[in-house]
C-alpha positions in Angstrom: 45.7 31.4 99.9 43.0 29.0 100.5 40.6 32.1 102.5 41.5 34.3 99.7 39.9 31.2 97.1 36.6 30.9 99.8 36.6 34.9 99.9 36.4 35.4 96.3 33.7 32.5 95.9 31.5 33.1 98.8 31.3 37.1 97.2 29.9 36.3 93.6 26.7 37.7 93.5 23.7 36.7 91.6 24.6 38.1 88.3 27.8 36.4 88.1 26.7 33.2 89.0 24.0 33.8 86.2 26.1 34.9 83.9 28.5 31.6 84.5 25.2 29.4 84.1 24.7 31.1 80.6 28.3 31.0 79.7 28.5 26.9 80.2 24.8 27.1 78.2 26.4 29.0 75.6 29.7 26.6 75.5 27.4 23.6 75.1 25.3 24.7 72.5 28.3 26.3 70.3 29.9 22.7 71.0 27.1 21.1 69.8 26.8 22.7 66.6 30.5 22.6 65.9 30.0 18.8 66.4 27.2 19.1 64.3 29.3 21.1 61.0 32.0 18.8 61.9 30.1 15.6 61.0 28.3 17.6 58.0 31.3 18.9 56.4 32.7 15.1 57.0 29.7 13.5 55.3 30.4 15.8 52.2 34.3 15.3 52.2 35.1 11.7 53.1 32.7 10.5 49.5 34.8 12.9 47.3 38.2 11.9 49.0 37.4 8.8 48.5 36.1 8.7 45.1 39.1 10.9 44.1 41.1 8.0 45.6 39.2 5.7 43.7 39.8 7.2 40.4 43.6 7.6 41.1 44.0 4.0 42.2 42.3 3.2 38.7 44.1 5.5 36.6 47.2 4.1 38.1 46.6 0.6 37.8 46.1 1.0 34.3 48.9 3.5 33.1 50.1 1.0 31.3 47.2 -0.3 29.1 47.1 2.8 26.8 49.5 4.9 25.1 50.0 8.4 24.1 51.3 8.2 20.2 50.4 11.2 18.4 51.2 15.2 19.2 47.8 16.2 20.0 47.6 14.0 22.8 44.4 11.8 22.1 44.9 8.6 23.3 44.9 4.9 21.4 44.2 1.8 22.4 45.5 -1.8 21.1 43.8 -3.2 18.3 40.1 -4.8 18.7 40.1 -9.2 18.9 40.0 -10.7 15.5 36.6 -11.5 14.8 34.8 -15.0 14.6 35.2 -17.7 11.9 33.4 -17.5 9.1 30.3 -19.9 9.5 30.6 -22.0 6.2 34.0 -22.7 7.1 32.8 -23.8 10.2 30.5 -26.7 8.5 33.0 -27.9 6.3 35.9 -28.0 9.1 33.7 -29.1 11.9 30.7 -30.7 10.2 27.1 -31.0 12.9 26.7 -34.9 14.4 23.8 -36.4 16.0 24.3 -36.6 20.0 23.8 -40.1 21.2 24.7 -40.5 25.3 25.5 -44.1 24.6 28.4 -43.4 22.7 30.2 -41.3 25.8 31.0 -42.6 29.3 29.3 -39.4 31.2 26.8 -37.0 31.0 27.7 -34.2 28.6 26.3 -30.7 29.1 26.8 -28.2 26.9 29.1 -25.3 28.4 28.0 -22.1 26.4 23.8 -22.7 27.2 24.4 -24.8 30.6 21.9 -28.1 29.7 22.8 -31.3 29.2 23.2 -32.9 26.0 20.3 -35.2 25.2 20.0 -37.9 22.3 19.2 -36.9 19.2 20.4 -33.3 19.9 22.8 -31.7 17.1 26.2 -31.2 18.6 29.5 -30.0 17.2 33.2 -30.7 18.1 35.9 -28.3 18.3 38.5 -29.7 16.5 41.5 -29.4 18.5 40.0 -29.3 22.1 37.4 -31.4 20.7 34.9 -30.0 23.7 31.6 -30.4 22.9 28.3 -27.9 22.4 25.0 -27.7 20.5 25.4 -26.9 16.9 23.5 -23.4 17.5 25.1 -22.3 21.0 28.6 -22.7 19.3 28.1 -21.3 16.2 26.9 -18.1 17.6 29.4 -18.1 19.8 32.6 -18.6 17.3 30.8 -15.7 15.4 32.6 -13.1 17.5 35.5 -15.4 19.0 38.0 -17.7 17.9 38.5 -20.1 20.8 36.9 -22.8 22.6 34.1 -21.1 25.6 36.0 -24.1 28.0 39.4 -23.8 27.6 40.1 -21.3 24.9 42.2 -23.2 22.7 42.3 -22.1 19.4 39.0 -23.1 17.8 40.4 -24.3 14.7 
């Protein structure tokens, strides 16, 4: 069987051995651009997989933070946060004092603008915390919440 093998090989002639050269061209060129679609087509499909994924794993992380109460299907959400105190109750319950550093042990600093308290500065306590801020930074915030920025007890 081997002769038969050498037989057929040693008797290709010149076209067929050009026409196996342009076959294996052919081959590698069609494998190269499959490769090349392949990694195209990839490129387009793995972001929207992905983000598709994404927006699942959000959806179903959250199923449970909205509800579906009414026939035609819109959706509600819980109520808004109360709003702020009102700020003349806020100078009667929590009256404005004058900072002076001497009168605490450490260095204050003011946790709703980030400085340090200086002497002389006008500072307000929250009365059941009894954390301390400037007069302005505080008031602002207890506009729109109702706890302390620190530890969010109840502001008053």
């Amino acid at each position: 069987m081997r002769s038969h093998q050498s037989k057929l090989q040693d008797s290709s002639s010149p076209e067929q051995e050009e026409l196996r050269k342009s076959m294996a061209k052919d081959f590698g060129v069609v494998l190269i651009l499959s490769l090349i679609a392949v990694m195209a087509l990839s490129a387009f499909c793995i972001p929207c997989v992905l983000s598709s994924l994404k927006e699942w794993w959000a959806r179903w992380r959250n199923r449970g933070t909205t509800t579906n109460d009414n026939i035609s299907g819109s959706v509600t959400t819980a109520a808004p946060s109360p709003y702020g105190l009102d700020p003349e109750l806020l100078s009667v319950l929590m009256p404005a004092h004058i900072y002076s550093a001497a009168a605490t042990r450490e260095k204050q600093q003011c946790a709703v603008c980030i400085t340090e308290l200086r002497d002389g500065d006008e500072v307000r306590h929250l009365a059941r915390c009894l954390h301390l801020f400037h007069v302005d930074c505080i008031d602002v915030w207890l506009r729109s919440h109702t706890s302390c920025p620190v530890c969010r007890a109840m502001a008053l």
